[in-house]
C-alpha positions, 0 to 999 in steps of 0.5 A: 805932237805925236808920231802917226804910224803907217797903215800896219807899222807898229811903234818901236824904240828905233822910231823913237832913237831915230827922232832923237838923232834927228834933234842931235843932227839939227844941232840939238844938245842932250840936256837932261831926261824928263817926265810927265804923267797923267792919270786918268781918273773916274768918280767914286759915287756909291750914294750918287748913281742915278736911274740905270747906273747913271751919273748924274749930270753935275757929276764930272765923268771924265777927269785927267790928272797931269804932273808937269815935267816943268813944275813938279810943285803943282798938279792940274786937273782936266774936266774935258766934258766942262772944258775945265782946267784947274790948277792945284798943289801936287798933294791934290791927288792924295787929298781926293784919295782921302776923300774918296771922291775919285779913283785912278784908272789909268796911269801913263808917264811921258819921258824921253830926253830934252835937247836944247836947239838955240832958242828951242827946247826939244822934248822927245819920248815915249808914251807908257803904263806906269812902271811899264816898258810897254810903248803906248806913242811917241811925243814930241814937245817944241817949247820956242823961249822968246816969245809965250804968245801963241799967235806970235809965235805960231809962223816961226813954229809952223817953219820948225816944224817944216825943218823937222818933217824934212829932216826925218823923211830923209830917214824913210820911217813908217809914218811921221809927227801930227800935230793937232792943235788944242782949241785953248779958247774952249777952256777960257785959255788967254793968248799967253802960253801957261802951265795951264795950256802944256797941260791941255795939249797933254790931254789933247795928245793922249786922245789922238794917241789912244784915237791911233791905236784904236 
């Protein structure tokens, strides 16, 4: 989920202090820091440009790139105009790279702090340029252990995230957590949670994200 500012509030590190002491006055404990990237990617095509500059339609325009805090071993790549997610090794970047067949446009990391909440794992932190300060958003990432189907725990999900928007309105903040649910299905996603679907929901925040600040 993201952090949806009012109507002429901007983003600042107190929102982001503020909802990690919301974690804290849950019974969340500190448990590390972590970090995820994606790089959003566009085709190299000097000798493939159709009539009027155009990429020809087999040509995927549009692929994001995403290194997962959880699984640093592996990278995956969204071709969201093909409803496409493929999972590769982490040297997959550096191999296209080589092959001169797409270029990085644009770099973001997600980091912030992890807390562990009982049977719940917290992911509160920022969304920024690489190696820049520069705050794009505010993420959160609710992991629930017990259960990896998504129509099972959906209900227990839904009452956290209930708890979580009481707790922080007591704080009177400038806006508050969306959450917009990936339709996995488009992307031949099972009802079992994977690596494959944390990536999507990236993907999926980082457009809600950008739709904010346009």
């Amino acid at each position: 989920m993201h952090w949806h500012p009012n109507p002429g509030a901007t983003l600042n590190s107190q929102i982001l202090a503020e909802a990690c002491s919301c974690a804290e006055s849950l019974g969340g404990t500190k448990d590390g820091r972590w970090k995820t990237s994606i790089i959003s990617c566009r085709p190299i095509t000097r000798d493939s440009m159709g009539a009027g500059g155009r990429l020809p339609p087999d040509v995927p325009g549009d692929l994001l790139g995403v290194a997962l805090h959880e699984h640093p071993g592996l990278y995956f790549s969204i071709l969201r105009t093909h409803r496409l997610v493929l999972q590769a090794d982490a040297a997959f970047p550096h191999v296209m790279e080589k092959l001169q067949s797409y270029k990085a446009r644009v770099s973001l990391d997600f980091e912030g702090f992890q807390y562990q909440l009982g049977d719940f794992c917290l992911r509160i932190g920022k969304c920024a340029p690489n190696n820049s300060e520069t705050m794009r958003g505010i993420i959160m990432e609710v992991e629930y252990y017990p259960l990896s189907s998504i129509e099972k725990s959906r209900a227990i999900m839904v009452d956290f995230f209930d708890i979580w928007q009481e707790t922080l309105a007591k704080k009177s903040l400038p806006g508050r957590f969306i959450h917009v649910e990936s339709n996995f299905s488009e992307y031949g996603l099972s009802d079992h949670y994977s690596f494959q679907h944390t990536a999507v929901q990236y993907a999926t925040c980082l457009q809600q994200l950008m739709a904010v600040r346009a």
